[in-house]
C-alpha positions as CSV (number, residue, x, y, z in Angstrom):
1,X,50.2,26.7,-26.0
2,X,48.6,25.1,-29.0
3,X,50.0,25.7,-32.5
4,X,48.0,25.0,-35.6
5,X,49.5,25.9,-38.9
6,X,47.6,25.8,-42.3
7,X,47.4,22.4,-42.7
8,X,49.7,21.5,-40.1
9,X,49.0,18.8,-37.1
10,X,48.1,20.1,-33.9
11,X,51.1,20.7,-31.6
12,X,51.3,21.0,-28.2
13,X,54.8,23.1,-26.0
14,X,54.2,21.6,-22.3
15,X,56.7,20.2,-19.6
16,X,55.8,17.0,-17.6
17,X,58.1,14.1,-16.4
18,X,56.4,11.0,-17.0
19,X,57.8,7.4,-16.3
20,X,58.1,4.6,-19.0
21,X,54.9,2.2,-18.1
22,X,55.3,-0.9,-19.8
23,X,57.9,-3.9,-19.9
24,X,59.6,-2.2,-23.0
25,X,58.7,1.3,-25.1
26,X,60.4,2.1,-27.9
27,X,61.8,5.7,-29.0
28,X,61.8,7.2,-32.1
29,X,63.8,10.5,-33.9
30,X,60.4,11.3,-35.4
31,X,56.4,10.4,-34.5
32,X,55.8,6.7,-36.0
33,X,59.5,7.0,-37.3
34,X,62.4,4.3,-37.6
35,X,63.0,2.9,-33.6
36,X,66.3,4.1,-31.9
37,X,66.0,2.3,-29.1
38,X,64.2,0.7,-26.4
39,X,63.4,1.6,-22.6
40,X,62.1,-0.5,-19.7
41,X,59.7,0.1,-17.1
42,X,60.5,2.8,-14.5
43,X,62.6,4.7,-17.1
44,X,62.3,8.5,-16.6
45,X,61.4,10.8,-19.3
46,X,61.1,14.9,-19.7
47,X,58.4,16.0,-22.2
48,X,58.8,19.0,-23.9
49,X,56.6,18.8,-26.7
50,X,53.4,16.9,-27.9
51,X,52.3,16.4,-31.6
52,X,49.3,14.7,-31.6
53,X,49.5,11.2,-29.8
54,X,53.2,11.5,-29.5
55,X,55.7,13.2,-26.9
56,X,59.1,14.4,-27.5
57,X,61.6,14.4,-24.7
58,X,64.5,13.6,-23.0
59,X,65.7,10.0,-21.6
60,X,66.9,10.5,-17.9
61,X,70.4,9.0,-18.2
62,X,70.1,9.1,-21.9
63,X,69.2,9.6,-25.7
64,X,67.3,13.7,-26.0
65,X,65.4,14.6,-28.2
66,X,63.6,11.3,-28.9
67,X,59.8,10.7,-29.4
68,X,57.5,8.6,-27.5
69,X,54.0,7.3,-28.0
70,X,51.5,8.4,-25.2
71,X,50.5,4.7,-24.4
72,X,53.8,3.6,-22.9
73,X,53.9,6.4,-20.6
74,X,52.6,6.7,-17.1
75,X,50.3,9.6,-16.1
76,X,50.3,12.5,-16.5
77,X,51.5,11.9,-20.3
78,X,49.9,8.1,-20.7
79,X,46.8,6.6,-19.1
């Protein structure tokens, strides 16, 4: 389902599990926010949502509710 609000950024609601797919990724509280934390490689992650090239999720083992940018993630979320 796609959501687009007056003025508001494209959203995306979907459900994937994706795996981290660099050496270290960052996550965020918001898109492009202030970094929480960082993940390795192999690190699992539930997406949830999507707002524009960003995914919100939940660390396996970890932090929810945390953003992630699509090119640190594995398919099907990154490349």
């Amino acid at each position: 389902m796609r959501l687009n609000l007056a003025g508001a950024r494209e959203t995306t609601v979907m459900a994937d599990d994706c795996f981290v797919d660099v050496a270290r990724a960052n996550f965020r509280r918001t898109p492009g926010g202030v970094i929480l934390g960082t993940v390795g490689r192999g690190q699992g992650f539930h997406t949830y949502d999507q707002l524009d090239d960003w995914y919100r999720g939940d660390l396996w083992g970890g932090e929810r509710g945390v953003w992630m940018h699509w090119s640190v993630l594995g398919p099907p979320c990154g490349d």
